[in-house]
C-alpha positions in Angstrom: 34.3 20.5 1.9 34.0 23.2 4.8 33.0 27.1 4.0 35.8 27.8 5.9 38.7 25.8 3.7 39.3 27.6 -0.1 37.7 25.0 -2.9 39.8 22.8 -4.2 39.9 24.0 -7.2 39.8 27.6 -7.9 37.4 27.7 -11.1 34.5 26.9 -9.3 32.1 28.3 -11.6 33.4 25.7 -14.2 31.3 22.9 -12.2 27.3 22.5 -13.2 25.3 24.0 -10.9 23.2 22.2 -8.7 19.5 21.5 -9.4 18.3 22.8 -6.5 20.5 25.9 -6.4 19.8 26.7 -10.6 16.1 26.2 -9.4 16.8 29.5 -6.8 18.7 31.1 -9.3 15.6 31.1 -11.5 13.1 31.6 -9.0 14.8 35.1 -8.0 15.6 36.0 -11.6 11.5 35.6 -12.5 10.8 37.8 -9.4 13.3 40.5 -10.4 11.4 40.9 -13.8 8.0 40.5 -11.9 9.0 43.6 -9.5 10.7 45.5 -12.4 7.3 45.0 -14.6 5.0 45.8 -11.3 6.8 49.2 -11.0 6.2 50.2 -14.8 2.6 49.1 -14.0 1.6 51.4 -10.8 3.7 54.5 -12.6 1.2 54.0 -15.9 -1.7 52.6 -14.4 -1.5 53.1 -10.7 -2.0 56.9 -9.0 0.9 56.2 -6.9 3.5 58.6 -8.8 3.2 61.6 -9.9 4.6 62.4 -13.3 6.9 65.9 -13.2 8.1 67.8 -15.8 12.1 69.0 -14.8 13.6 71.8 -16.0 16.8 73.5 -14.8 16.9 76.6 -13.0 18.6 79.2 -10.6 17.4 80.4 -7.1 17.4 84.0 -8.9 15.3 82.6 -11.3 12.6 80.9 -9.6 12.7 83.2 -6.5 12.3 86.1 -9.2 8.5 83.8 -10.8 7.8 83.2 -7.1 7.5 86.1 -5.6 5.7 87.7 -8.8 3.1 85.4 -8.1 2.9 86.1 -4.2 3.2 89.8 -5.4 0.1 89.5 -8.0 -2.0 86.4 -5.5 -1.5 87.1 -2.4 -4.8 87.6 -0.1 -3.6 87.5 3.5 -0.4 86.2 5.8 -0.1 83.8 8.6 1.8 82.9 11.1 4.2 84.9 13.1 6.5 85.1 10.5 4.0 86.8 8.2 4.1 84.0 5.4 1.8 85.1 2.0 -1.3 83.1 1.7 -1.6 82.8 -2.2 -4.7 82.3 -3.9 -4.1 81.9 -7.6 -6.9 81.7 -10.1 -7.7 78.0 -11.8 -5.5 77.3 -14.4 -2.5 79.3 -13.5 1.2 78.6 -12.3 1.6 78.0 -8.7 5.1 78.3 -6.6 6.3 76.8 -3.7 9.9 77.0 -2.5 11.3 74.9 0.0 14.1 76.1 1.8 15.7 76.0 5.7 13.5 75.3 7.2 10.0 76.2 5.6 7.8 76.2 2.4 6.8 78.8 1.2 4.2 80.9 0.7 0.7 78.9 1.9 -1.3 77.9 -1.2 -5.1 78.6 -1.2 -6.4 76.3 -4.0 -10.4 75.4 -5.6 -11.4 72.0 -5.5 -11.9 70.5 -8.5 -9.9 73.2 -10.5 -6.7 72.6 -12.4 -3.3 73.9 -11.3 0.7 73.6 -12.5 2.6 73.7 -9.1 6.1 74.3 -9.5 8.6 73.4 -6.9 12.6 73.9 -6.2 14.4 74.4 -3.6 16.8 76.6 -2.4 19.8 75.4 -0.5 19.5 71.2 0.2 17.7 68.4 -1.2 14.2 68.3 0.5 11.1 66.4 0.2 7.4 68.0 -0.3 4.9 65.1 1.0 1.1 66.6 0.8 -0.4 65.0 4.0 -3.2 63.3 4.2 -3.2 62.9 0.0 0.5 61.1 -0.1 1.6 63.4 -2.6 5.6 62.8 -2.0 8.0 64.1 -4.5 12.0 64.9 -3.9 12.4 68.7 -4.7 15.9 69.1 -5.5 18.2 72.3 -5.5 18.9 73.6 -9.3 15.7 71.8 -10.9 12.1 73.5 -11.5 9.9 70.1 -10.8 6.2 70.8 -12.0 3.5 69.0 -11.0 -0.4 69.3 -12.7 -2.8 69.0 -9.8 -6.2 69.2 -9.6 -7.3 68.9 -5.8 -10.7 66.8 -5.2 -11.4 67.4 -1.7 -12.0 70.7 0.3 -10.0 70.9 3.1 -6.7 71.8 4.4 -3.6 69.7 3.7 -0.3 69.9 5.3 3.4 69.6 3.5 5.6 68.3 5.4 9.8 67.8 4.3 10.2 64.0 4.4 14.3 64.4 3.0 16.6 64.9 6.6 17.7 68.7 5.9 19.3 70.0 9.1 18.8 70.5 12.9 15.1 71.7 12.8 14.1 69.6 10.3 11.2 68.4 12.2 9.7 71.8 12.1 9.8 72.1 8.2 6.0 72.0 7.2 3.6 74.2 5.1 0.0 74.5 4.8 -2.6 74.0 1.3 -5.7 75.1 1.4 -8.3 73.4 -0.9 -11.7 75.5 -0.6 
């Protein structure tokens, strides 16, 4: 029989399968449920995912929480483009938005101290990865993603948009300051 020639007979599946090839066919099916069970086990047990909460919501919406907490946090700006550095006290609601092509506004956080960061964006599916801590997490238009974080090392962290978002995509980051 050549690969190249139809079967002989069309109800190939009829025939018993070979020993060798049912011996593959149980080999891959045992890794399947291996991976499948090794992914349940680093979300419960491993620190690799964060668990969000999702709720729906509207640019309005969020815009409207976000900028009451810039307007009741803020302590300084930055950059040339004047972006609000926020320093919320421990225990509170923290916003970011991500949007063409920045975050916003720069968070100022305590070590040690307990926040509930909420994220959305505002026009495209983007990503928020917190660099050097491999924090990644897909913020997506229309949903309020929040995210209980307690930072455990001073320093400051950078967020960079790992979802492709446009031309000047590479120049999408943010800043968090852990003091």
């Amino acid at each position: 029989m050549s690969a190249i020639l139809p079967p002989a007979e069309r109800l190939w599946y009829r025939h018993p399968i070979d020993r060798v090839e049912g011996t593959w066919i149980a080999i891959a099916l045992i890794w399947c449920l291996v991976m499948f069970a090794m992914m349940v086990g680093w979300h419960v047990w491993g620190k690799q995912n964060l668990s969000t909460e999702t709720y729906r919501t509207t640019p309005e919406k969020f815009s409207a929480k976000a900028q009451a907490v810039v307007d009741k946090y803020t302590v300084r700006t930055e950059t040339d483009q004047k972006v609000p550095v926020v320093a919320p006290p421990p225990g509170s609601d923290v916003y970011m938005i991500a949007r063409l092509w920045n975050f916003w506004p720069i968070l100022e956080l305590e070590k040690g101290k307990t926040y509930k960061l909420h994220l959305t964006s505002m026009d495209y599916n983007h990503g928020f990865s917190l660099q050097p801590a491999n924090i990644n997490i897909q913020v997506v238009p229309g949903f309020e993603h929040v995210v209980t974080v307690t930072p455990n090392q001073s320093g400051t962290y950078s967020v960079v948009c790992n979802e492709y978002c446009g031309i000047n995509h590479h120049t999408m980051v943010g800043r968090v300051y852990v003091k």
